[in-house]
C-alpha positions as CSV (number, residue, x, y, z in Angstrom):
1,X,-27.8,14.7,2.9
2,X,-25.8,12.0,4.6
3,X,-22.3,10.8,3.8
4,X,-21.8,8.9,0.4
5,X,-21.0,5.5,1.6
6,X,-18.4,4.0,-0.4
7,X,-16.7,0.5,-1.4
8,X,-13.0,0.7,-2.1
9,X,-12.3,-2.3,-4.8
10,X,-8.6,-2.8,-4.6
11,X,-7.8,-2.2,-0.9
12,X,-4.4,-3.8,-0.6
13,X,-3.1,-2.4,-3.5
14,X,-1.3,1.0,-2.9
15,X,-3.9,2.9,-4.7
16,X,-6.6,1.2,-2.5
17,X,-4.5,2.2,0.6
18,X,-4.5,5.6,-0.5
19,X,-8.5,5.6,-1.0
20,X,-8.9,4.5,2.2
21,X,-7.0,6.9,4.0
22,X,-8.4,9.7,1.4
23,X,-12.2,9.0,2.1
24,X,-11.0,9.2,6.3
25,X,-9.9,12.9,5.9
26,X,-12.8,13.9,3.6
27,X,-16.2,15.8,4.3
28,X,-19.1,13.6,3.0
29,X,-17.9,10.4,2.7
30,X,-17.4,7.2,5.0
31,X,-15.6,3.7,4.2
32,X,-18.7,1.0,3.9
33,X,-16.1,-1.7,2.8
34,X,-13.0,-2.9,1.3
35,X,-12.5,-5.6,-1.5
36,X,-9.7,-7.9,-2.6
37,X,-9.4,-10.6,-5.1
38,X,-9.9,-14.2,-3.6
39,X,-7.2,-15.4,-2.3
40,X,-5.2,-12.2,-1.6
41,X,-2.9,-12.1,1.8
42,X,-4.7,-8.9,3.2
43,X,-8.1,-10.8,3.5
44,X,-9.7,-10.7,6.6
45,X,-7.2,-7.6,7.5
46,X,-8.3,-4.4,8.9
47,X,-8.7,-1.8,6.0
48,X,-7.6,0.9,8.1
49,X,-4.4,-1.1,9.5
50,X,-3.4,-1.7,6.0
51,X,-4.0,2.2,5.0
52,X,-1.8,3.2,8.0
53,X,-4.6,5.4,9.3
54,X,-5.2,2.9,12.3
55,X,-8.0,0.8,13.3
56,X,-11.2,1.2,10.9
57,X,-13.5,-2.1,12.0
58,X,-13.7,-2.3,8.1
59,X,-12.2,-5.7,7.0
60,X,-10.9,-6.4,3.8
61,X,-13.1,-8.8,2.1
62,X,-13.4,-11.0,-1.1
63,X,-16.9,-10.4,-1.9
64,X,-18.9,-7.8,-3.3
65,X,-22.6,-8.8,-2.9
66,X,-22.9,-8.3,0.8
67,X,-21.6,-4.7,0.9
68,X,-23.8,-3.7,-1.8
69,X,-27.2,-2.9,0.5
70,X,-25.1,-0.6,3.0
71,X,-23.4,1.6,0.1
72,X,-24.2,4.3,-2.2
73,X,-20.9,3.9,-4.7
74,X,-17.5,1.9,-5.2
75,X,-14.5,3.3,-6.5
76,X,-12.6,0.7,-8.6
77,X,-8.5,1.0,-9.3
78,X,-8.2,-2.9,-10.1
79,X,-7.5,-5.1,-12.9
80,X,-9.8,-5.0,-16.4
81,X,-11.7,-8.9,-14.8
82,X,-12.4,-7.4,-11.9
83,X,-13.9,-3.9,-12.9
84,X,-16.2,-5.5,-15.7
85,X,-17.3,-8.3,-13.2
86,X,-18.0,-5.3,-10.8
87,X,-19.6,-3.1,-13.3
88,X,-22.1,-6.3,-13.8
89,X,-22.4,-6.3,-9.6
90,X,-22.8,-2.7,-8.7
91,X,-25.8,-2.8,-11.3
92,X,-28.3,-4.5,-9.0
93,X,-28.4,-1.8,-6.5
94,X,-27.6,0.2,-8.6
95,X,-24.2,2.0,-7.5
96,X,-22.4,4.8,-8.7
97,X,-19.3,3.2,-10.4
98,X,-16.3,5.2,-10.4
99,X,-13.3,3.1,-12.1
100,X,-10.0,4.4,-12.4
101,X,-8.6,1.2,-14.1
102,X,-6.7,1.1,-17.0
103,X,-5.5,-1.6,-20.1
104,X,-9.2,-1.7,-21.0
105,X,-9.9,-4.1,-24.1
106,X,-12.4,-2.9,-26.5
107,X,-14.4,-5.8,-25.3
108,X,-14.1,-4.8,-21.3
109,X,-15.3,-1.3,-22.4
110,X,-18.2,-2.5,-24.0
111,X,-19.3,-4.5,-20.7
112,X,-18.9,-1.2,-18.8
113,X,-21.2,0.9,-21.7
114,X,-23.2,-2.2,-21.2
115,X,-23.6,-1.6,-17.0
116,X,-23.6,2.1,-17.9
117,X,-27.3,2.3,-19.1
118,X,-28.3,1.0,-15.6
119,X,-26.1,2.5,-13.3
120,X,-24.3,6.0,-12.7
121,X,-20.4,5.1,-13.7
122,X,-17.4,7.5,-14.1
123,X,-14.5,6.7,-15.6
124,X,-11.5,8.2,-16.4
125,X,-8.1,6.7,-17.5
126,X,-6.7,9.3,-14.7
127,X,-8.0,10.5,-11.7
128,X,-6.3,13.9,-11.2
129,X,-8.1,16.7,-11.7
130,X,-4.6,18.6,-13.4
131,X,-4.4,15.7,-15.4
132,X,-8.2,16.3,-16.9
133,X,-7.8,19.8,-17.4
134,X,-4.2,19.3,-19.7
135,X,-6.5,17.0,-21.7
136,X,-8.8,19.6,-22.3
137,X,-5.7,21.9,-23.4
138,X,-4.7,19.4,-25.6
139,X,-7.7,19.0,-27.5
140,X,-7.9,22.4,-27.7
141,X,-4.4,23.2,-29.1
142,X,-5.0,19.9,-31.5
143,X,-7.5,21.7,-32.9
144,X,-5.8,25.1,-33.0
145,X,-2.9,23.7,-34.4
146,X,-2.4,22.1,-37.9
147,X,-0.4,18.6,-38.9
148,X,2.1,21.2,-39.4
149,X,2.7,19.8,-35.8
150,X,3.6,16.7,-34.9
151,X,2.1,15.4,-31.8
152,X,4.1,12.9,-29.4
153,X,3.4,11.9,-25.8
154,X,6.1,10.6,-23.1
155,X,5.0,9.5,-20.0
156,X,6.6,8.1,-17.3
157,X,5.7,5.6,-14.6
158,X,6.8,3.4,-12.0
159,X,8.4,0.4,-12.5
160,X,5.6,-1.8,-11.3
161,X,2.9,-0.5,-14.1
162,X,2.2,-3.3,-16.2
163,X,0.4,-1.7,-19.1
164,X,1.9,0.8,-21.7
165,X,1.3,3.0,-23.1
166,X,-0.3,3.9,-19.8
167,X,-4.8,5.0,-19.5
168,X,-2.8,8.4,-19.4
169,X,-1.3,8.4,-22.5
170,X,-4.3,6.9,-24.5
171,X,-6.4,9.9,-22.6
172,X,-4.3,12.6,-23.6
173,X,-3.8,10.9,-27.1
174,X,-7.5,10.3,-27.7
175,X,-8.2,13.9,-26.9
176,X,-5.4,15.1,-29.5
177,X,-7.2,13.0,-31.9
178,X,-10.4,14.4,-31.2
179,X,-9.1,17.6,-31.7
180,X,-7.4,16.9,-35.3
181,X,-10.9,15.1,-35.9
182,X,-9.4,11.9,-37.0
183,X,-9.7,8.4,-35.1
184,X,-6.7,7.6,-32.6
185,X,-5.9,3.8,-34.2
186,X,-5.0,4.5,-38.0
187,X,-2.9,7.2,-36.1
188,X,-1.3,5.9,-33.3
189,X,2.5,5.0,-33.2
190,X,3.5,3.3,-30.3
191,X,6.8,1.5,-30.9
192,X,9.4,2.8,-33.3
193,X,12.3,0.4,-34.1
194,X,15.2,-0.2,-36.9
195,X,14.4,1.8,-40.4
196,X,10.9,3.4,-40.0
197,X,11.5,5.8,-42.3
198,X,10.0,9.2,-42.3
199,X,7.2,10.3,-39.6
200,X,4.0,10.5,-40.9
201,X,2.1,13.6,-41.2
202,X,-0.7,13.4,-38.8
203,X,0.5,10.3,-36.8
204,X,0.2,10.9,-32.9
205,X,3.4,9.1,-31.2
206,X,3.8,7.3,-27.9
207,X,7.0,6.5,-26.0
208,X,6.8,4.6,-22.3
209,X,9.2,5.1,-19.6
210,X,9.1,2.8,-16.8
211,X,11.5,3.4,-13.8
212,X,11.3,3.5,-9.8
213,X,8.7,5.3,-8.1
214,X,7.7,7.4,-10.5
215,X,3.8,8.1,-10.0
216,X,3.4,9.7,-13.5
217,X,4.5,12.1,-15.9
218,X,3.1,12.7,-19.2
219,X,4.2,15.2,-21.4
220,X,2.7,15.9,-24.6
221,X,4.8,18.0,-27.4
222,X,3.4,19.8,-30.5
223,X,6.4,20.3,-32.8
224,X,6.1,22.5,-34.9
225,X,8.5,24.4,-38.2
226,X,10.9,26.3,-35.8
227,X,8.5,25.9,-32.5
228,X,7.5,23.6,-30.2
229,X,5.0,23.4,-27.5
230,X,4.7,21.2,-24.6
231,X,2.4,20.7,-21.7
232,X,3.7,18.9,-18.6
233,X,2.0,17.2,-15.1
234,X,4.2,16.0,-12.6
235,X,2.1,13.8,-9.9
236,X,3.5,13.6,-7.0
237,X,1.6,11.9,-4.5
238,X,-1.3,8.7,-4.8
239,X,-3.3,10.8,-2.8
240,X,-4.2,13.7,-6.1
241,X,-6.2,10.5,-7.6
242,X,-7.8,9.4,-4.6
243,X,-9.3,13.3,-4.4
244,X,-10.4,12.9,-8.1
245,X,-12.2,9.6,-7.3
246,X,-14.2,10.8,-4.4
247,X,-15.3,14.6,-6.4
248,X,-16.6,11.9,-9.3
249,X,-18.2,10.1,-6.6
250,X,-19.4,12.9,-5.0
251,X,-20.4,14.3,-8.2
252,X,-22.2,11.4,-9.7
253,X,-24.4,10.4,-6.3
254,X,-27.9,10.5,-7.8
255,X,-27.1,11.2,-11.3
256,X,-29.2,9.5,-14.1
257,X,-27.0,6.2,-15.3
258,X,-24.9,6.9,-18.2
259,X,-21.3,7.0,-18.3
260,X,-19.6,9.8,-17.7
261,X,-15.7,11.3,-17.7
262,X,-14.0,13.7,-15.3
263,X,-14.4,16.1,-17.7
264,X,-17.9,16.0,-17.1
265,X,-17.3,16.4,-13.4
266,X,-15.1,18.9,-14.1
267,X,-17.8,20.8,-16.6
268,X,-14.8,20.4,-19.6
269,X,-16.7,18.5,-22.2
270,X,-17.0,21.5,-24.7
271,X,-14.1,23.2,-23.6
């Protein structure tokens, strides 16, 4: 089969620099284009300059529609407008849509279930394959584990995030919630401040650290009567969710449309 020719949405952004440079050092993919918003300085720049892997003859552009017949997928780290307005695009190929964007509206994840029953689309509010599999863990131990335990998440980011608590956090939570079986709303606690009183048994906290370069670390704590357990994931490097995006992409070339998780990728839907 040839390469999986793919559209990086995003390409002046760091995580678009690090797809770029990813899909150059990775068996079975090739660049077929490179997307900004309107307007954005790096238009009409060299995808490859900009991605510090050299020359690429790919420039970045500001339309989608005319890289849509030479491409088999895009991979999307954007902003919620752009990825549902490209969910709507990729459809009339259709593409595999893998989106890594987060601070998703209820409304902007209906568009996307919406382009998802004409097109292939993976999403996943993180990328890294460590990442998917501590999700699994914690639905597991959720499940395991009674409201004897109280579950809070800390994560960390960098300093230029602009949504909290982070697609991380809401992953991991969401899967602790799936593993009490009880919805993640009615539960969720994401700001605690003044007299509170008491924690709730059952609820599933959220606290948001935002400083320097931090590229993520979530941590999710079952405390329990004299115990506590906690799973970690240090990312270290952009690159660990560009190698995520292209197995999804990889993974989902020639798949039925639906949408579909990393965990299905990763065969860790039951697990």
């Amino acid at each position: 089969m040839s390469d999986m020719r793919l559209i990086v949405a995003g390409a002046g952004g760091r995580m678009g620099r690090t797809l770029v440079a990813a899909i150059t050092v990775t068996p079975g993919v090739t660049l077929a284009g490179a997307l900004e918003a309107a307007g954005a300085p790096v238009i009409g720049q060299d995808s490859g300059v900009l991605a510090g892997i050299g020359h690429s003859g790919i420039p970045v552009g500001d339309k989608v529609e005319p890289l849509l017949s030479g491409a088999d997928g895009l991979i999307d780290f954007t902003v919620p407008a752009a990825t549902v307005a490209l969910a709507e695009a990729v459809t009339a190929r259709p593409l595999v849509h893998v989106i890594g964007t987060t601070g998703l509206s209820p409304q902007d994840e209906a568009a996307i279930a919406a382009a998802a029953r004409r097109a292939p689309v993976v999403k996943s509010g993180n990328m890294s394959l460590g990442v998917n599999l501590m999700t699994a863990l914690v639905r597991r131990m959720a499940r395991a584990l009674d409201a004897e335990f109280d579950i809070e998440i800390v994560e960390m980011h960098h300093n230029r995030k602009v949504d909290a608590p982070s697609g991380t956090a809401l992953m991991l939570g969401e899967a602790a919630a799936q593993g009490r079986g009880i919805a993640l709303a009615p539960h969720s606690v994401s700001a605690r401040s003044g007299h509170t009183g008491a924690r709730r048994k059952g609820d599933i906290g959220f606290a948001a650290l935002r400083r320097g370069t931090v590229v993520g670390d979530p941590r999710v704590i079952f405390a329990g009567p004299a115990e506590r357990l906690e799973l970690v994931h240090r990312a270290e490097d952009r690159m660990i969710f560009a190698r995520g995006a292209l197995t999804a992409a990889l993974w989902a070339r020639g798949r039925a449309p639906g949408l579909y998780s990393l965990a299905d990728v990763l065969g860790l839907r039951d697990f």
